[in-house]
PDB file of N, CA, C and O in Angstrom:
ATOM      1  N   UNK A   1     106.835  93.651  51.451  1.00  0.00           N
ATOM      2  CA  UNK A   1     105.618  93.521  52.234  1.00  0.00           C
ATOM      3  C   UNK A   1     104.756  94.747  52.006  1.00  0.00           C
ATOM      4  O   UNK A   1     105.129  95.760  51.414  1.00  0.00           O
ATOM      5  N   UNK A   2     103.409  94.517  52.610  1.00  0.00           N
ATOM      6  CA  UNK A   2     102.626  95.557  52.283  1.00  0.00           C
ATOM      7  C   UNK A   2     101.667  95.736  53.313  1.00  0.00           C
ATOM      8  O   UNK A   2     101.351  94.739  53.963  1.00  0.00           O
ATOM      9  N   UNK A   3     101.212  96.696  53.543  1.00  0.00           N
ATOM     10  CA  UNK A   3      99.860  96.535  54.047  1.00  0.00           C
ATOM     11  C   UNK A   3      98.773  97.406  54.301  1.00  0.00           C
ATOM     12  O   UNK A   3      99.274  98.481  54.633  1.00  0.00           O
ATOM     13  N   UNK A   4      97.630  97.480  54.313  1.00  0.00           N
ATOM     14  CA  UNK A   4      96.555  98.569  54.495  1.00  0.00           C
ATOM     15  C   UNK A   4      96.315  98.396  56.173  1.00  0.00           C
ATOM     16  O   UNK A   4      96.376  97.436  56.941  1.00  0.00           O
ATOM     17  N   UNK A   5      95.924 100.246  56.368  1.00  0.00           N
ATOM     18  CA  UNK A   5      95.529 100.397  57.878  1.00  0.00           C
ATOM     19  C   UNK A   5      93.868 101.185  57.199  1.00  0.00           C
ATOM     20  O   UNK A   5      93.487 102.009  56.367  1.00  0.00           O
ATOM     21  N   UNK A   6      93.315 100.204  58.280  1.00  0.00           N
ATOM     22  CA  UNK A   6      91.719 100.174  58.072  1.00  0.00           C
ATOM     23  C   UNK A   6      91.021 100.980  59.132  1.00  0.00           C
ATOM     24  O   UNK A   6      90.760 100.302  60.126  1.00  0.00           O
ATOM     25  N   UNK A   7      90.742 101.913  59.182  1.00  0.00           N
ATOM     26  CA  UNK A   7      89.816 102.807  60.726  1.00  0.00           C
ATOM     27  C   UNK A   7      88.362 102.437  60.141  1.00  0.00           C
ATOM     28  O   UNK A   7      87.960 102.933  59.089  1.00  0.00           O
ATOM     29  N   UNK A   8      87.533 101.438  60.975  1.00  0.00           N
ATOM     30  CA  UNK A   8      86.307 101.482  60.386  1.00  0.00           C
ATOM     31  C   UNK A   8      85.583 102.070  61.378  1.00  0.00           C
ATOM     32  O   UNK A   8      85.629 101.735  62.562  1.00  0.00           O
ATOM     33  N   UNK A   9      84.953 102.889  60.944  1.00  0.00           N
ATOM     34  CA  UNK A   9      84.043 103.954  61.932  1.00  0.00           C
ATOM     35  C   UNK A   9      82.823 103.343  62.362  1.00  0.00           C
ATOM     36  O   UNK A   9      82.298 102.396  61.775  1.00  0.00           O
ATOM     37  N   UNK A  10      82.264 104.032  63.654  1.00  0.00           N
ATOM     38  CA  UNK A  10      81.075 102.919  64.223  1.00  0.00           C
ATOM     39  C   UNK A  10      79.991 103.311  63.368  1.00  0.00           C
ATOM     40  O   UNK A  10      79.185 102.388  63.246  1.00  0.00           O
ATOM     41  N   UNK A  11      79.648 104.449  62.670  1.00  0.00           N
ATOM     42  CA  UNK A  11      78.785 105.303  61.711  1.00  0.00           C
ATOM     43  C   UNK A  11      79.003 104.347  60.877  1.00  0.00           C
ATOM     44  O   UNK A  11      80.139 103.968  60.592  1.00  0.00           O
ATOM     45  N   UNK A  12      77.507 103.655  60.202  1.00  0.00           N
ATOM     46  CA  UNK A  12      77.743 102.407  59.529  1.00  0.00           C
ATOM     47  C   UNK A  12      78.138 103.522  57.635  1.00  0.00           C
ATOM     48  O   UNK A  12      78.817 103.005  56.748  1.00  0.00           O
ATOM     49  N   UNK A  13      77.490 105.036  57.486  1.00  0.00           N
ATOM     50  CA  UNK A  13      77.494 105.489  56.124  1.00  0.00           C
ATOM     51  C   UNK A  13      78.180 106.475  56.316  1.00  0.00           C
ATOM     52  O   UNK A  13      77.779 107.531  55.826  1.00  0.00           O
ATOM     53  N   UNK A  14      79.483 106.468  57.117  1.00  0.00           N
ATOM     54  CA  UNK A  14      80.070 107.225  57.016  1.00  0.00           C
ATOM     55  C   UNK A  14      80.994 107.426  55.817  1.00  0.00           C
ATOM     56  O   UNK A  14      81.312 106.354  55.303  1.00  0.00           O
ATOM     57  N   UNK A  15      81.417 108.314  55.338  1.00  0.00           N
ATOM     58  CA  UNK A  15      81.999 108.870  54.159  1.00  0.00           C
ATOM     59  C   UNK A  15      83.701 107.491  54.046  1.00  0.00           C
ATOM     60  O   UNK A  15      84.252 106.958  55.010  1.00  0.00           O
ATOM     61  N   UNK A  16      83.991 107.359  52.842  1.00  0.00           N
ATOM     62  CA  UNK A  16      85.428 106.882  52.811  1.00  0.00           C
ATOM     63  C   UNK A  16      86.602 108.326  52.756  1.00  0.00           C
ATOM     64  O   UNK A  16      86.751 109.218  51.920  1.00  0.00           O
ATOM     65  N   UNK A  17      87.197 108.064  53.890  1.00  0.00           N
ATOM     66  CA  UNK A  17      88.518 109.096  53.303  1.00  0.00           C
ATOM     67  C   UNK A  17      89.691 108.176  53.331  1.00  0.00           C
ATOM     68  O   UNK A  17      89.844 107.394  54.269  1.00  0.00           O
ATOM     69  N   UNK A  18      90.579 108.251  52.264  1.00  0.00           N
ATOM     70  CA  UNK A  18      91.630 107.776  51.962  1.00  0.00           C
ATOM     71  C   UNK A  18      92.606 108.566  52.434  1.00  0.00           C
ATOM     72  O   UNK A  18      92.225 109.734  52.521  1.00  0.00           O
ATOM     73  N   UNK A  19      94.146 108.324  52.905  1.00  0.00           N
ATOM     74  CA  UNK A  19      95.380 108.721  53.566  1.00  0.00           C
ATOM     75  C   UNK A  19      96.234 107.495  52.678  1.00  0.00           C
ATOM     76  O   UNK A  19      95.829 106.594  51.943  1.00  0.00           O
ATOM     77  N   UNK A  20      97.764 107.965  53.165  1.00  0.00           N
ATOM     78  CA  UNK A  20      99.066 107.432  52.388  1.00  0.00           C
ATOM     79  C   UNK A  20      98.732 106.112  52.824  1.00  0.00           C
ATOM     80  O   UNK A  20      98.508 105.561  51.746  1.00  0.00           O
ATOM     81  N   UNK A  21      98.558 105.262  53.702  1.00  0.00           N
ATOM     82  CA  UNK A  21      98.856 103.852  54.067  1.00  0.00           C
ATOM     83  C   UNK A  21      97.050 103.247  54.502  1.00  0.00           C
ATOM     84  O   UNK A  21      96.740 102.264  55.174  1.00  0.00           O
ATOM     85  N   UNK A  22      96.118 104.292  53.804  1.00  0.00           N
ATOM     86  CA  UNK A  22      94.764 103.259  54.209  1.00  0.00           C
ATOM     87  C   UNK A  22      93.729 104.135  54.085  1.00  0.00           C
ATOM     88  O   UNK A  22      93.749 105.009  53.218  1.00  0.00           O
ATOM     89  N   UNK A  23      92.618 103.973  55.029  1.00  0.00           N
ATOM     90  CA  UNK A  23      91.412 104.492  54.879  1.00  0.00           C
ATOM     91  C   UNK A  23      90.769 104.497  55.784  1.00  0.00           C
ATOM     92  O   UNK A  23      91.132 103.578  56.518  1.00  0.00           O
ATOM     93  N   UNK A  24      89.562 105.306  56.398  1.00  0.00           N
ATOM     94  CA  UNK A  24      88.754 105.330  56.962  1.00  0.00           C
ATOM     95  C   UNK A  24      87.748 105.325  56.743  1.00  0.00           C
ATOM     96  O   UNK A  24      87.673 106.300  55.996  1.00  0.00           O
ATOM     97  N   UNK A  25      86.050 104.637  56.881  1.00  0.00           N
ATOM     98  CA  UNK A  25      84.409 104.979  56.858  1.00  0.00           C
ATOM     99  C   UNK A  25      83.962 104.205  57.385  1.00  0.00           C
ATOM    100  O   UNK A  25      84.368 103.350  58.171  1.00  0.00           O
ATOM    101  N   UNK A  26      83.073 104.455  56.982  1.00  0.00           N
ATOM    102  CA  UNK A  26      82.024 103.460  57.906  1.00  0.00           C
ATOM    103  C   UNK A  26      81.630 101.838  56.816  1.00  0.00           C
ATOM    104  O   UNK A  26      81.815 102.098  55.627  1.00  0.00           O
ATOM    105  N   UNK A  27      81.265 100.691  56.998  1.00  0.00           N
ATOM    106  CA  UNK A  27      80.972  99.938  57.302  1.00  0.00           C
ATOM    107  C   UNK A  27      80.516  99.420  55.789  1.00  0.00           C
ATOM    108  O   UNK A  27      80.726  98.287  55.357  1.00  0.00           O
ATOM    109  N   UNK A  28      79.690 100.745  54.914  1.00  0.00           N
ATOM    110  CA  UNK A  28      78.595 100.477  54.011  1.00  0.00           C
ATOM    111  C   UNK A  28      79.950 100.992  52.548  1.00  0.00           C
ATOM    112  O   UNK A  28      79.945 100.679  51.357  1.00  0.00           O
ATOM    113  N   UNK A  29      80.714 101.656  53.159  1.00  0.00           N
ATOM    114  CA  UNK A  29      81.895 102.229  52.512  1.00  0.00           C
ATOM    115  C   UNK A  29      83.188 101.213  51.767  1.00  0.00           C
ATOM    116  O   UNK A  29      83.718 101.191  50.657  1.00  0.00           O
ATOM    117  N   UNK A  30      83.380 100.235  53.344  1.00  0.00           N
ATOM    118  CA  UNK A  30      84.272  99.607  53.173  1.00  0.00           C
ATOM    119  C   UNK A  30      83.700  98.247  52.140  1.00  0.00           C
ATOM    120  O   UNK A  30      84.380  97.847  51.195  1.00  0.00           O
ATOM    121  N   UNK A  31      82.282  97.609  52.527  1.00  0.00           N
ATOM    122  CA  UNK A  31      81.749  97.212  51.676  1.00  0.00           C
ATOM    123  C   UNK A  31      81.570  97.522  50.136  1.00  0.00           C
ATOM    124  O   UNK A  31      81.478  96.597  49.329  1.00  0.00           O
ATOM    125  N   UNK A  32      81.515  99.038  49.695  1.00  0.00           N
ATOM    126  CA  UNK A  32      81.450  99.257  48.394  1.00  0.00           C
ATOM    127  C   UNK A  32      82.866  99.298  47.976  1.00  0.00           C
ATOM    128  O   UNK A  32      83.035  98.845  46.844  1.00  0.00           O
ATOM    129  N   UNK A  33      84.032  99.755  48.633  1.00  0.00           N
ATOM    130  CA  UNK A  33      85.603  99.538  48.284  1.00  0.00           C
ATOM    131  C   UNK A  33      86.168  97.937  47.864  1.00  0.00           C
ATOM    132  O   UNK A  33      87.193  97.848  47.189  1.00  0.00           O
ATOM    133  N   UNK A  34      85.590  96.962  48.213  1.00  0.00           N
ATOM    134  CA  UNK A  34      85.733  95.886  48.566  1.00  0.00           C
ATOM    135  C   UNK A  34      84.687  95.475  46.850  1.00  0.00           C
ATOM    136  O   UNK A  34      85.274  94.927  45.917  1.00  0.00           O
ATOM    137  N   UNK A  35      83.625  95.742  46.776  1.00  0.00           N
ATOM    138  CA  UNK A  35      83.400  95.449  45.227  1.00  0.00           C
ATOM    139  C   UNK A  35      83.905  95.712  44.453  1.00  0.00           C
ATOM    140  O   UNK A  35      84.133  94.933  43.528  1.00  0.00           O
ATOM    141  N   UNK A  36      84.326  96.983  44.487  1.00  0.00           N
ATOM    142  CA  UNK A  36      84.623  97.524  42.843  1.00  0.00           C
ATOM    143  C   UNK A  36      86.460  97.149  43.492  1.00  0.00           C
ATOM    144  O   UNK A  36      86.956  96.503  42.569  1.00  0.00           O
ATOM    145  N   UNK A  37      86.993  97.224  44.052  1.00  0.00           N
ATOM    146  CA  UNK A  37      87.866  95.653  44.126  1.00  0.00           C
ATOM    147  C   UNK A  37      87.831  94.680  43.545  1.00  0.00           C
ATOM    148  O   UNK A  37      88.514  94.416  42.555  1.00  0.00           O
ATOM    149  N   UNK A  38      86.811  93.802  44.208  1.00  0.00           N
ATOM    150  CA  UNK A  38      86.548  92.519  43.056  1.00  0.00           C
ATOM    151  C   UNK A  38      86.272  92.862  41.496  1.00  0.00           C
ATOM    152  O   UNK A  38      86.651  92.085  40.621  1.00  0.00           O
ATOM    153  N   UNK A  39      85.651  93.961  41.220  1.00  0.00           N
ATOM    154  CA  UNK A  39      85.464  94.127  39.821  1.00  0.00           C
ATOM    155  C   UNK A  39      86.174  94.490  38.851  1.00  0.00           C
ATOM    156  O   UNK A  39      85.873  94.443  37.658  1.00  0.00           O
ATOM    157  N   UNK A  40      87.484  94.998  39.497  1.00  0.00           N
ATOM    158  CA  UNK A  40      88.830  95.533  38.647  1.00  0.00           C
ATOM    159  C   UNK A  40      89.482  94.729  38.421  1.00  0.00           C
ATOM    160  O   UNK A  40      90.524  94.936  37.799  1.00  0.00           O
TER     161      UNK A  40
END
């Protein structure tokens, strides 16, 4: 099993910081993680 822990911050451009099991930013962040996702 696997899984990601997601902190999405209420700051929609807040910065991405990555940790061992996930990530934290804001909104505009998780959106750009989520493309270049699809694009790999």
């Amino acid at each position: 099993a696997s899984f990601i822990h997601l902190e999405l911050d209420a700051r929609p451009d807040a910065p991405m910081r990555r940790w061992r099991f996930g990530f934290s930013g804001g909104r505009n962040a998780l959106i750009a993680e989520l493309h270049a996702m699809r694009a790999a």
